[in-house]
C-alpha positions, 0 to 999 in steps of 0.5 A: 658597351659596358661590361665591366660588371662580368668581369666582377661577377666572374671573379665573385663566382669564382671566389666565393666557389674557392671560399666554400672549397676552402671552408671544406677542406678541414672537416675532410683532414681526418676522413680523407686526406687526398680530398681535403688536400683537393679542396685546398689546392682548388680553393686556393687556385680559384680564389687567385683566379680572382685577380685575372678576373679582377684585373683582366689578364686576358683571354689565357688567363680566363681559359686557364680558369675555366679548364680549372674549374672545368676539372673540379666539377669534372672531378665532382662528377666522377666521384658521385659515380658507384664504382668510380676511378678515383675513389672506387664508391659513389659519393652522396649529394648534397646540397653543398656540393650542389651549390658549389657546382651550380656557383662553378658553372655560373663563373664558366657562363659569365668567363665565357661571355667575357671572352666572347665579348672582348673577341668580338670587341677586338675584331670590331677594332681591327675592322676600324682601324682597317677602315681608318687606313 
């Protein structure tokens, strides 16, 4: 079964994700620097996880970009919240960070499949190479 195109629909997620965060971060220098530098790290930490993607590292590497990722819309989602840890306001929503979630969860679903599919793909492996001994 062919399923390379999950492996470059993951990595394009993931990178246009990392783009838009990247493309946010300036306008948030003056206004608040602990998120600008938020979206700098995670912009810069999703668009390397292109390359695992790209060149299939392997299932650490897939988990390691879902909890990331994971983490920034966990993030996300804590800052919309009134009377919140990490800024103590609510924030508004936006159809920008609407779009960079939606797009964030779309990477989770596609490197979710990846992993489901090369789990199966090893176990029917094994069960091969056990029937040819």
């Amino acid at each position: 079964m062919k399923i390379k195109w999950l492996y470059y629909a993951a990595a394009a997620t993931t990178a246009i994700a990392g783009i838009l965060h990247l493309t946010l971060a300036p306008n948030m220098l003056n206004f608040n620097p602990s998120a600008a530098i938020l979206f700098f790290v995670g912009g810069a930490a999703q668009l390397f996880c292109v390359i695992p993607m790209i060149r299939r590292w392997g299932g650490i590497w897939y988990g390691i970009g879902i909890v990331g990722t994971l983490v920034l819309i966990a993030i996300w989602i804590i800052n919309r919240i009134p009377g919140n840890l990490i800024s103590g306001r609510g924030g508004m929503v936006n159809e920008m960070g609407i779009a960079v979630d939606a797009i964030q969860w779309a990477f989770v679903g596609l490197t979710a499949a990846i992993l489901v599919v090369e789990s199966r793909r090893k176990r029917i492996d094994k069960t091969t190479a056990s029937d040819a001994v």
